[in-house]
Rosetta silent file (secondary structure, phi, psi, omega in degrees, C-alpha in Angstrom):
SEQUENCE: XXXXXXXXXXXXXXXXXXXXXXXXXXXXXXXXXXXXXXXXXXXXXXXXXXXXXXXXXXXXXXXXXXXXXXXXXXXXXXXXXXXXXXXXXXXXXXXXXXXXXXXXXXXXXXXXXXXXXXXXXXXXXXXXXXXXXXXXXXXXXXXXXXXXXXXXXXXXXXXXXXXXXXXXXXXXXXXXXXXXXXXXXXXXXXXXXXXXXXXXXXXXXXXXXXXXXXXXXXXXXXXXXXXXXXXXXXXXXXXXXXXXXXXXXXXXXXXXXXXXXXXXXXXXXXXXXXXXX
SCORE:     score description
SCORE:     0.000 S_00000001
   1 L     0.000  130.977  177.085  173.726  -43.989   85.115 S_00000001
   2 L   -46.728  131.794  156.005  171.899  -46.568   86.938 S_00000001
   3 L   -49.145  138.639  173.596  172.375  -50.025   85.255 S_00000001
   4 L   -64.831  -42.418 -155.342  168.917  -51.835   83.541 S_00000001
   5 E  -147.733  126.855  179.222  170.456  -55.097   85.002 S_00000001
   6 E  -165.425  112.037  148.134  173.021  -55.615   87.273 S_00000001
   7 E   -69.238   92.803  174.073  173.796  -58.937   89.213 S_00000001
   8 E  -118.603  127.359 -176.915  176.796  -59.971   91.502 S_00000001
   9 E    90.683   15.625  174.739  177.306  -62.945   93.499 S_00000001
  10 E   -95.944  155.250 -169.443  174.230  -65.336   92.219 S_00000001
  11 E  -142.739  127.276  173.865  173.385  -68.226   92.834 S_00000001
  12 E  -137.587   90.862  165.893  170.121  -70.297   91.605 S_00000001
  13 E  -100.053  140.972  154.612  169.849  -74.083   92.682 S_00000001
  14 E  -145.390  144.002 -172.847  167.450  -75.971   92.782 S_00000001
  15 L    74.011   36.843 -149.722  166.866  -79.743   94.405 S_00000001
  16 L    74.739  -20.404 -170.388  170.451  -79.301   95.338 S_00000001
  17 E   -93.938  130.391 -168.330  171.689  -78.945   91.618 S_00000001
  18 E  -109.783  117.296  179.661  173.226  -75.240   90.894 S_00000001
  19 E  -105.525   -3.479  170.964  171.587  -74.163   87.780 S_00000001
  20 E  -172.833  139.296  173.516  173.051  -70.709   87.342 S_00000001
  21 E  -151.117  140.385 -167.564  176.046  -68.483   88.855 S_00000001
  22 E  -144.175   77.339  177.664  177.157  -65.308   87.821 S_00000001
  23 L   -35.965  -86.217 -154.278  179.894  -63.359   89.647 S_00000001
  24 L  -130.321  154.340 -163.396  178.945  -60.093   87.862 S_00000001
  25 L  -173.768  123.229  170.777  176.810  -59.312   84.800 S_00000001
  26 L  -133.189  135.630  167.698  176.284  -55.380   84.092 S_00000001
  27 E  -114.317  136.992 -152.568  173.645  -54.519   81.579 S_00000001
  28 L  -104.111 -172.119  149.514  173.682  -50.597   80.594 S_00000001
  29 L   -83.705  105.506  153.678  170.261  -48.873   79.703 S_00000001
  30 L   124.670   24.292  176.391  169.615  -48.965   76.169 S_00000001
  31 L   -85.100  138.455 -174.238  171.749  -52.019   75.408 S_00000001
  32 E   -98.899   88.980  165.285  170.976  -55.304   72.650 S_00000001
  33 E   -99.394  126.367  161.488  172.232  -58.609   74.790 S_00000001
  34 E  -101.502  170.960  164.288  171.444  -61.589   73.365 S_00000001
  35 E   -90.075  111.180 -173.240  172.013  -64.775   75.417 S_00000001
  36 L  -139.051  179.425 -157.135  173.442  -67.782   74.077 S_00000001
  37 E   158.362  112.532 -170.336  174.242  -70.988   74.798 S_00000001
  38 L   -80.877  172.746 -158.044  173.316  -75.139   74.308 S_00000001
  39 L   -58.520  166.854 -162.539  170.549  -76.613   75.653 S_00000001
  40 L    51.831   14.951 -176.057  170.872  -76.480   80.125 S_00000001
  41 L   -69.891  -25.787 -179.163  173.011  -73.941   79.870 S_00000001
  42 L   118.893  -12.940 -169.017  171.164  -71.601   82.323 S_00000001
  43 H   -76.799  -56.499  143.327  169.636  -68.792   79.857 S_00000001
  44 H   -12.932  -52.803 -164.791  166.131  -69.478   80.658 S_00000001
  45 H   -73.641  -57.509 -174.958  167.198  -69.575   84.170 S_00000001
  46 H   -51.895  -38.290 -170.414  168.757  -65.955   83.900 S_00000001
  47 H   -99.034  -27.655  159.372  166.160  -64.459   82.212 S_00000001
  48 H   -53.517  -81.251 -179.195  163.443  -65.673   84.457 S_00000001
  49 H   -17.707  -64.250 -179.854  165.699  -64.354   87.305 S_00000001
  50 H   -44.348  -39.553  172.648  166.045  -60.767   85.862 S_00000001
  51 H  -100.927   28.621  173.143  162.153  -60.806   85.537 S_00000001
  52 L    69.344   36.110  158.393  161.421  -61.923   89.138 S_00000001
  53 L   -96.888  -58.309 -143.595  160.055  -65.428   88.250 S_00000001
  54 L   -98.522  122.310  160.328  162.534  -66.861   89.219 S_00000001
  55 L   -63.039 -137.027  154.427  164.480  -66.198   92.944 S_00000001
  56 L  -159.554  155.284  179.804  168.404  -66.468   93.723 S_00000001
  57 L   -89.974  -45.111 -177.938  169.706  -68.115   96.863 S_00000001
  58 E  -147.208  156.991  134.766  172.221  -65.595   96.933 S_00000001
  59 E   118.549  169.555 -148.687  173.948  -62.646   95.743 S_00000001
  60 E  -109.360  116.757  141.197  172.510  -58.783   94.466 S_00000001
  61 E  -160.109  138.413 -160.399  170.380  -58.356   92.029 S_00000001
  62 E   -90.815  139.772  168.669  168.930  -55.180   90.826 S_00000001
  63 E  -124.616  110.879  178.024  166.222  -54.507   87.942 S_00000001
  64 L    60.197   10.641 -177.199  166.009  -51.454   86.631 S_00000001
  65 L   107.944   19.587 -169.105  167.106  -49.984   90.174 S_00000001
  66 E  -117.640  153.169  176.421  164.984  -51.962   92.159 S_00000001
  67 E  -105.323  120.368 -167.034  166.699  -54.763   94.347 S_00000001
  68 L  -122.090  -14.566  171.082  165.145  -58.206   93.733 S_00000001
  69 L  -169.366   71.886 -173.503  167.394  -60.305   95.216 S_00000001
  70 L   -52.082  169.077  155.606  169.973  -58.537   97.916 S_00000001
  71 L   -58.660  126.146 -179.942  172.818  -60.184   99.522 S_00000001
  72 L   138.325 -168.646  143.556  171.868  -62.532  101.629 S_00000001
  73 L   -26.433  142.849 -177.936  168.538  -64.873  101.861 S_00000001
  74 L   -95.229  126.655  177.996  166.639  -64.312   98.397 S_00000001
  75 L  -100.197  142.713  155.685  163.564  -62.296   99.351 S_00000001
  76 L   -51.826  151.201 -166.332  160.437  -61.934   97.600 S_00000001
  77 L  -101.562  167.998 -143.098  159.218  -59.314   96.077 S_00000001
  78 L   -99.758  149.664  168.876  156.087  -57.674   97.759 S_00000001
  79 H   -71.387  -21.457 -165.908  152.722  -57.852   95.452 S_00000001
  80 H   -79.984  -46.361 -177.967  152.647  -53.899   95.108 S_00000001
  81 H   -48.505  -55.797  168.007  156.523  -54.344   94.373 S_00000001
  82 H   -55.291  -58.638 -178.304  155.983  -57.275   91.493 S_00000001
  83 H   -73.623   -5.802  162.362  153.465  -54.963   89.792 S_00000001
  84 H   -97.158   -8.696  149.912  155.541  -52.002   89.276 S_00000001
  85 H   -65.535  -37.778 -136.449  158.135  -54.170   87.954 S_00000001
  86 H   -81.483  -36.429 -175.437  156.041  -55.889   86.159 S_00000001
  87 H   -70.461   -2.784  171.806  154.836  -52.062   84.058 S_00000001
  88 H  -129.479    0.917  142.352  158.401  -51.791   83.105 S_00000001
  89 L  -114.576  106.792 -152.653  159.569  -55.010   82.129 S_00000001
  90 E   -62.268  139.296  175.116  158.199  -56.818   79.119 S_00000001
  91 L  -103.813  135.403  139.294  158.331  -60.878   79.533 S_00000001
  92 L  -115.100   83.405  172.296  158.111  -62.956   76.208 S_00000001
  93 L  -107.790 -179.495 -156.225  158.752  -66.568   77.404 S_00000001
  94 L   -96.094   29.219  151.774  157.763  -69.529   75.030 S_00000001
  95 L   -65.054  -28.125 -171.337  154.626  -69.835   77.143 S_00000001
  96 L    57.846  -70.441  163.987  153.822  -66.690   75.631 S_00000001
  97 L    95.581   24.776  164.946  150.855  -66.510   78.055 S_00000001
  98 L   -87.579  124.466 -155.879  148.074  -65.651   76.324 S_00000001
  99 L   -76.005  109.274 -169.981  144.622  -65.831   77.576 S_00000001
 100 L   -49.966  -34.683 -179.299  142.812  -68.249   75.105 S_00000001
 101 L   -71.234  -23.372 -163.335  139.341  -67.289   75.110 S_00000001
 102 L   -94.251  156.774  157.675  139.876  -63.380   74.242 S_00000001
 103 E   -65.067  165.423 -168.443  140.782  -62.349   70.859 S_00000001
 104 H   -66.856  -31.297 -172.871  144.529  -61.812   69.412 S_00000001
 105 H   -65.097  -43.173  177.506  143.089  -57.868   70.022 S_00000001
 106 H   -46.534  -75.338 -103.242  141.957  -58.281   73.267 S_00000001
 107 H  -106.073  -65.532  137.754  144.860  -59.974   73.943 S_00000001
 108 H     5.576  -38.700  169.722  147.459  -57.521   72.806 S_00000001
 109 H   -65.584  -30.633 -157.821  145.186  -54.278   74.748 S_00000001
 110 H   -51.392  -46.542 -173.208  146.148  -56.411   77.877 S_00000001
 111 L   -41.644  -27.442 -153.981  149.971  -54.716   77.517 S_00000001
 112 L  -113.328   29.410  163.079  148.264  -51.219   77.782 S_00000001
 113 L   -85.793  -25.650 -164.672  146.145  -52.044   81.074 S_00000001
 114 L   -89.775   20.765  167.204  148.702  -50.830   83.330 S_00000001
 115 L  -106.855   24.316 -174.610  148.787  -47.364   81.579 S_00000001
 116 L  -115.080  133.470  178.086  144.728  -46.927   81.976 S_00000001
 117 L  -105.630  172.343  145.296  143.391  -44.495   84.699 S_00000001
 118 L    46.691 -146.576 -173.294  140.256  -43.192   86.055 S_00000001
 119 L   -60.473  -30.728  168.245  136.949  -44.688   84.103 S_00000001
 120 H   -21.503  -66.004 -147.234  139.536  -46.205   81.611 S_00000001
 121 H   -99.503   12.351  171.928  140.746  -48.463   83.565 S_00000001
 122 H  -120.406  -17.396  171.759  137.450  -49.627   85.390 S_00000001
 123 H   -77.780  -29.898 -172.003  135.537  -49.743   81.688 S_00000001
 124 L   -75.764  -38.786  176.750  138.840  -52.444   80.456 S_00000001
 125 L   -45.426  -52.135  176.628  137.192  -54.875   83.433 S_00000001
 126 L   -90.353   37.619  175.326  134.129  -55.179   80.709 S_00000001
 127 L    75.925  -16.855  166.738  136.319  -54.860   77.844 S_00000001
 128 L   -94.241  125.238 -156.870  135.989  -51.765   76.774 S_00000001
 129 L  -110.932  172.560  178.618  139.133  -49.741   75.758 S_00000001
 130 L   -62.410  147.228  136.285  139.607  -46.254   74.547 S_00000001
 131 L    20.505  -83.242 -163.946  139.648  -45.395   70.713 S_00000001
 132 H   -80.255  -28.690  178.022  143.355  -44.962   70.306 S_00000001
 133 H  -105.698   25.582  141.286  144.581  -48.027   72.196 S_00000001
 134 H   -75.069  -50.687 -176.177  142.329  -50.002   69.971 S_00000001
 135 H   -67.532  -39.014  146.724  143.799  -48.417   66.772 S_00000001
 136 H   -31.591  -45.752 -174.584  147.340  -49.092   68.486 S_00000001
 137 H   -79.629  -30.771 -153.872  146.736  -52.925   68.976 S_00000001
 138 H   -68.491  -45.747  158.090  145.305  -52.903   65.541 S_00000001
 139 H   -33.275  -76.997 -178.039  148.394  -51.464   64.120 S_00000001
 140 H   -35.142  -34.025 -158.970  150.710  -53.665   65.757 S_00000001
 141 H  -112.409  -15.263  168.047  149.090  -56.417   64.824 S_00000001
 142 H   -75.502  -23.275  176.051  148.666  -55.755   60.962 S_00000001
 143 H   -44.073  -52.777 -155.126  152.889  -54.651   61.147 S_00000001
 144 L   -78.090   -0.115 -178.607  153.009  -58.756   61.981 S_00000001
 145 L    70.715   58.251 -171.718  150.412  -59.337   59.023 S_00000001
 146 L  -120.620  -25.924 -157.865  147.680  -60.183   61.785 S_00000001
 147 L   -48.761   -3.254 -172.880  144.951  -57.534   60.533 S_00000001
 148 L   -87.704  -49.176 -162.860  142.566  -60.145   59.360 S_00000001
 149 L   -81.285   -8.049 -161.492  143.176  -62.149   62.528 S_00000001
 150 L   -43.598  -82.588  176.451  142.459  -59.150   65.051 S_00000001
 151 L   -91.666   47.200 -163.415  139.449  -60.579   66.134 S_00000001
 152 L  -107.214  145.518  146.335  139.813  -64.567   65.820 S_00000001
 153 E    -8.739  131.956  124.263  140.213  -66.563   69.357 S_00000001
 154 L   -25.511  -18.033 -165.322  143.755  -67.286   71.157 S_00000001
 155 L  -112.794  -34.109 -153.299  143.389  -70.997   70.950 S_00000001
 156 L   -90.983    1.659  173.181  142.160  -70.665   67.244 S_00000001
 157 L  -139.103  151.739 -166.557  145.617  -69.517   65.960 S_00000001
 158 L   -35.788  152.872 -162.103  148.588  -70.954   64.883 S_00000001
 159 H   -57.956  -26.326 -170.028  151.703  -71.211   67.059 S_00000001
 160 H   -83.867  -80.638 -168.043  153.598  -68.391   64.739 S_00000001
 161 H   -38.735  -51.991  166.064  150.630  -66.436   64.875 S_00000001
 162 H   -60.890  -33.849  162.395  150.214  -66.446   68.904 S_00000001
 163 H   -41.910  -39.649  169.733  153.804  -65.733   68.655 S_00000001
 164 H   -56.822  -42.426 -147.497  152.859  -62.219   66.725 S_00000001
 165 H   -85.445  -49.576 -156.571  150.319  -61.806   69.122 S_00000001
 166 H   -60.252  -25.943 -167.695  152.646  -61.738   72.233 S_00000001
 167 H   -87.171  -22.327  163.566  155.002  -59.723   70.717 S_00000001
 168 H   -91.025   -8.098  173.485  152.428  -56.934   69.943 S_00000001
 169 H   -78.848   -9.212  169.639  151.098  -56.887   73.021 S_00000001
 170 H   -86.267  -13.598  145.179  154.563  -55.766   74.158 S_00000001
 171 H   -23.449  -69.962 -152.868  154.102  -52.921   71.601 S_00000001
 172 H  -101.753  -11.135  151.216  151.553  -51.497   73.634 S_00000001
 173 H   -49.166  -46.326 -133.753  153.423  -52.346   77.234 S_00000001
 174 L     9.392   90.750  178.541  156.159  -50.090   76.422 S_00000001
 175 L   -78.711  141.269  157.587  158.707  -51.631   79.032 S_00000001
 176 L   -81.850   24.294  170.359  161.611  -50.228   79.613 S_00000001
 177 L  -162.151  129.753 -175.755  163.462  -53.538   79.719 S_00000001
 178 E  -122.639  123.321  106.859  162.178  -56.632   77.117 S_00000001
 179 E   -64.393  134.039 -176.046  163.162  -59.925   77.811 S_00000001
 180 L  -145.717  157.670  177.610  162.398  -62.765   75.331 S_00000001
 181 L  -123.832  121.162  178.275  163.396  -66.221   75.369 S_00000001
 182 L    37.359   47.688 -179.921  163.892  -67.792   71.798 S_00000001
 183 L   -72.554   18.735 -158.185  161.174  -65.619   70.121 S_00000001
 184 L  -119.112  -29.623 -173.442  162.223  -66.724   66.578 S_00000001
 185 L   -40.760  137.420 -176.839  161.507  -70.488   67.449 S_00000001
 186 L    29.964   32.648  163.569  159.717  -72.655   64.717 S_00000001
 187 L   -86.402  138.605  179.268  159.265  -69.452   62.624 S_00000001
 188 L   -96.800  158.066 -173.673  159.751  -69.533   58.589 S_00000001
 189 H   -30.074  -72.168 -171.405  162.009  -66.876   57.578 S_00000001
 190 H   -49.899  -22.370  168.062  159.560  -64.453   56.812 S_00000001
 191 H   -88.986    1.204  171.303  157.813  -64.480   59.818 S_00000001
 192 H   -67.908  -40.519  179.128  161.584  -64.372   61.693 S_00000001
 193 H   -86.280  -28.398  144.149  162.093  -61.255   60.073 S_00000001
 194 H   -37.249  -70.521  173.846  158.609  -59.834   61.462 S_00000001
 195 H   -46.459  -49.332  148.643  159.276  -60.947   64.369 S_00000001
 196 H   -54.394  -41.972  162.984  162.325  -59.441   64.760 S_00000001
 197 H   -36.667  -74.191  169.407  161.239  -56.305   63.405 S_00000001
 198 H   -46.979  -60.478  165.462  158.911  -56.142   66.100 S_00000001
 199 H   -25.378  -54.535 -176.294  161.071  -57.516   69.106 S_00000001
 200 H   -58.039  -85.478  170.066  163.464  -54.262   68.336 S_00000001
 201 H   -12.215  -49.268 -174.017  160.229  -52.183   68.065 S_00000001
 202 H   -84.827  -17.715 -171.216  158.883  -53.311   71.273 S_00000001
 203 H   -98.269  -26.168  155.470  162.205  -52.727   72.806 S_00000001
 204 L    83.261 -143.227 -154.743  161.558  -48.168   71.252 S_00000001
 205 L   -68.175  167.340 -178.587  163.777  -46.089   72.376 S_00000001
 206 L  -101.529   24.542  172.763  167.235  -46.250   73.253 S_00000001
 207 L  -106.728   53.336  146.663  167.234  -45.661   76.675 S_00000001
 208 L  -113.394  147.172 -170.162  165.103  -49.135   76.290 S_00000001
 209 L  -139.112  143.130 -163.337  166.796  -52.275   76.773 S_00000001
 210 E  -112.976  112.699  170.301  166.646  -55.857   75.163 S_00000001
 211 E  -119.973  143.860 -138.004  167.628  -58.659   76.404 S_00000001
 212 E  -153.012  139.832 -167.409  166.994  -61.998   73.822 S_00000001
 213 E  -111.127   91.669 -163.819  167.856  -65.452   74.555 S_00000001
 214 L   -94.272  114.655  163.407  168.803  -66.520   70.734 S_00000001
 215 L  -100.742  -26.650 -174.969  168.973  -70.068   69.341 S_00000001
 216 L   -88.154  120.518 -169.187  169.210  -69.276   65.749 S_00000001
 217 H   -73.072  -30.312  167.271  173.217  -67.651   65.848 S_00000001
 218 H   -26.751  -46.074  173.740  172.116  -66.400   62.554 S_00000001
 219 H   -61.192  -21.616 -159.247  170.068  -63.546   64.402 S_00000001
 220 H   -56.979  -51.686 -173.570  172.897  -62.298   66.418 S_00000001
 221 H   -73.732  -28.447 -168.097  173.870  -59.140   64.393 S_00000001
 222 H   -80.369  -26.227 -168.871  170.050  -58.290   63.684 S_00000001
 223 H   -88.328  -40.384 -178.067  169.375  -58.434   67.667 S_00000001
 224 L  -133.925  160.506  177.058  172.189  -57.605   69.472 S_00000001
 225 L  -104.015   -4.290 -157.048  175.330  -55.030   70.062 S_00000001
 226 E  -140.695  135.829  167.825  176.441  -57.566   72.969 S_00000001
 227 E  -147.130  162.028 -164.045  176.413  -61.134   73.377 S_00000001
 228 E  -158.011  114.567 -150.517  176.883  -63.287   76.362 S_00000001
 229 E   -86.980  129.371  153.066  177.815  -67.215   76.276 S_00000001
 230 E   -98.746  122.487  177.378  176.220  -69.721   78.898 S_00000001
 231 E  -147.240  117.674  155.138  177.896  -73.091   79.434 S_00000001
 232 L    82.327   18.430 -162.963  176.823  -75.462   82.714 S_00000001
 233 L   121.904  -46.279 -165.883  175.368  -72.041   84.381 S_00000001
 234 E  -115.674  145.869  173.500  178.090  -69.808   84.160 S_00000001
 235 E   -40.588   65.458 -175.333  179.313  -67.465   82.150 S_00000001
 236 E   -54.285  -32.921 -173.356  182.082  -68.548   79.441 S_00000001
 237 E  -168.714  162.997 -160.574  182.288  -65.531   77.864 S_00000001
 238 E  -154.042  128.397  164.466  180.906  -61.708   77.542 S_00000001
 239 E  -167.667  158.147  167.154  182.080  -60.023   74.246 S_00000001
 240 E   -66.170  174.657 -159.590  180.236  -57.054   71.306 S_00000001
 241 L   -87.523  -36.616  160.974  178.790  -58.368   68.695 S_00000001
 242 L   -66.960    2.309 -174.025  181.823  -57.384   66.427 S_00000001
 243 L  -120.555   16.478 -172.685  184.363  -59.263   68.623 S_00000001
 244 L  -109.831  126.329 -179.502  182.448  -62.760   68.489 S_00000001
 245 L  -109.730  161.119 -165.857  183.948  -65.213   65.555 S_00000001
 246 H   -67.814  -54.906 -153.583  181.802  -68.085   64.130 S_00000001
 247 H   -60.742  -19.855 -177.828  184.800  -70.347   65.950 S_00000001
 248 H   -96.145   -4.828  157.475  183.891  -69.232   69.577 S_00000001
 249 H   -79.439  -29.557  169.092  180.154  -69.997   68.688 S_00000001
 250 H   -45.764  -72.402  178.313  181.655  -73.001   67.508 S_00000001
 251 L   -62.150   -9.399 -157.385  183.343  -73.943   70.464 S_00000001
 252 L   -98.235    7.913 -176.916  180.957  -72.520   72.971 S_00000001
 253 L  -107.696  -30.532 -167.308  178.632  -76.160   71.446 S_00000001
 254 L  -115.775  101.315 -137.302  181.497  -77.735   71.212 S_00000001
 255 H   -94.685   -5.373  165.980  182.874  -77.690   74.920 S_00000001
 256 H   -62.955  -41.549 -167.917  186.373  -79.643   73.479 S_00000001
 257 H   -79.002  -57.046  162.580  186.849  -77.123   71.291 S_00000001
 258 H   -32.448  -52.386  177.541  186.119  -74.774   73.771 S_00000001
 259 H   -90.894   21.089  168.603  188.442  -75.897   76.385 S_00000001
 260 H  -132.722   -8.967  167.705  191.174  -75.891   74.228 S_00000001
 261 H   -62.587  -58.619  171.968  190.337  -72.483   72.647 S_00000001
 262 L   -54.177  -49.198 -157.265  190.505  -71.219   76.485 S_00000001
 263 L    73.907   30.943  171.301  193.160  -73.592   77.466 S_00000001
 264 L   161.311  155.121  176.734  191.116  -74.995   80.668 S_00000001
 265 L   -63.050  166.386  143.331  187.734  -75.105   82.192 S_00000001
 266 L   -54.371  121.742 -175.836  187.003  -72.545   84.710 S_00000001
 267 L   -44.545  117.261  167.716  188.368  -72.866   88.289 S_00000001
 268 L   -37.250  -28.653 -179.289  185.904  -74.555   90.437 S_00000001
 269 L  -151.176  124.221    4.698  186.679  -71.750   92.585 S_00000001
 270 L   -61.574  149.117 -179.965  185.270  -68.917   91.703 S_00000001
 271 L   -68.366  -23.636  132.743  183.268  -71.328   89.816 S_00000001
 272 L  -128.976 -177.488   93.935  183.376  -68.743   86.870 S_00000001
 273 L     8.391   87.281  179.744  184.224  -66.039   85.119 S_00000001
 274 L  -116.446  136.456 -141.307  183.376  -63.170   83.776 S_00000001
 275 L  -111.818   38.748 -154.805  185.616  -62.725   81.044 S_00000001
 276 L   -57.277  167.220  169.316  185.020  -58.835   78.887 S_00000001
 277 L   -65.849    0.000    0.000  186.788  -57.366   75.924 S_00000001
C-alpha cells in the first residue's frame, strides 16, 4: 500500500538557519499522528511541508503518491498539480483562512467546490449551491452548535466560533489526508471536545488519514494511535500512543531530562534520528 506521507532525506532552511530534517518519516493510510513538540520545534514547518506550502531544499517527499519534493533541487508544484492536491488534502492552520465577508455557510460550502460539476459548479461563482450541499454545511455546522450562526459574517464571529467554521468546511472537503495545526487552541473544554469530535469526523473513513499538531498533551489518546516528538527540527522520537509515558512528554520540554533519559543528544551526523518501537 502506497504510504499517505512518506519523506526521506529533508531538509527545510531558511535564511541559512535549518528549520526541519527528517531522515525518514512513513505515514500509513488511515493512520492518527499527532505532532508534538515545544515551541520552534519544527511541527508547523512539517506540516506546511506535507501540504505543499512549504518547499524542502532537499530530500523525497511524496503526498498521497504524488512527489512534491524529489531528490534533488525542491521543485514546485505545477498550478494544475497544487489543485489536485489541494481536493485531497484538508489544511486547518491557525490562519484558518476564512473569507470574511461570506457567511460561516458560505464559508464552509467552499470545501465542497472542488466536487461541483457541470451548471453546479458555474452557478457556486454567484453563490448558488445545490440543495443537499446546503443541508450538509448546515449539519456540520449545528454538530459544532453553529446552527443559529449559519448565516452571520466571518469577521462577526468569535475566534472559537471561526474555529468551528474551518473545521466544518473540512466536513464537506472530504480529504483524504487532514492536517491541522493546534486546532484545540484557546478553546474551553466544551468546545475542545466539539472540536475534536469533528477533527476525527472530518478525517471519515479509515483509509483517511490525520495528521494533528497537538499542544494540549491531554488530547493525545482522543486524536491519535501514533505520536511523533519534534525537538530543534528533528525527530527525537516516533512511538504508538500506548508506548508514550507522561516522563518522555516530560522530557521531550525538558531537553535535560531528555538527554539524560536518551543518554546523549543526537549525532550531528546524521543530524537525527528516527528512533521506532
Amino acid at each position: 500500500m502506497t504510504p499517505a506521507v512518506h519523506l526521506e532525506g529533508v531538509r527545510v532552511a531558511l535564511a541559512g538557519r535549518m528549520l526541519l530534517e527528517v531522515p525518514q518519516l512513513l505515514v500509513e493510510p488511515g493512520e492518527r499522528v499527532a505532532i508534538v513538540g515545544p515551541n520552534g520545534a519544527g511541527k508547523s514547518t512539517l506540516l506546511k511541508l506535507i501540504g505543499a506550502l512549504l518547499p524542502a531544499q532537499h530530500g523525497k517527499v511524496c503526498v498521497l503518491g504524488r512527489s512534491i519534493g524529489p531528490e534533488g533541487p525542491a521543485r514546485r508544484l505545477d498550478t494544475a498539480q497544487r489543485r489536485a492536491l489541494r481536493r485531497e488534502v484538508g489544511i486547518l492552520m491557525q490562519g484558518l483562512h476564512l473569507v470574511p465577508r461570506l457567511s460561516a455557510r458560505e464559508n464552509v460550502l467552499i470545501g465542497a467546490l472542488s466536487r461541483l460539476r457541470g451548471s453546479d459548479a458555474w452557478r457556486s461563482l454567484l453563490r448558488w449551491y445545490p440543495p443537499a450541499l446546503v443541508e450538509a454545511a448546515d449539519a456540520a455546522l449545528a454538530a459544532l452548535g453553529l446552527a443559529e450562526r449559519a448565516g452571520t459574517r466571518a469577521d462577526r464571529l468569535s475566534g472559537g466560533e471561526r474555529q468551528k467554521v474551518a473545521l466544518a468546511r473540512l466536513q464537506l472537503q472530504r480529504p483524504r489526508l487532514v492536517l491541522a495545526d493546534e486546532p484545540t487552541s484557546a478553546l474551553d473544554p466544551a468546545a475542545t471536545t466539539q472540536v475534536c469530535e469533528a477533527l476525527l469526523a472530518a478525517a471519515g473513513a479509515a483509509s483517511q488519514t490525520l495528521i494533528t499538531v497537538v499542544h494540549d498533551l491531554e488530547l493525545l489518546p482522543r486524536l491519535a494511535t501514533r505520536v511523533v516528538s519534534l525537538a530543534d527540527g528533528r525527530v527525537w522520537w516516533d512511538r504508538p500512543i500506548d508506548g508514550v509515558t507522561p516522563s518522555m512528554l516530560q522530557g521531550l520540554y525538558d531537553r535535560r531530562s531528555a538527554e539524560a533519559a536518551i543518554g546523549a543528544r543526537p549525532a550531528p551526523a546524521p543530524l537525527s534520528r528516527l528512533v521506532r518501537a
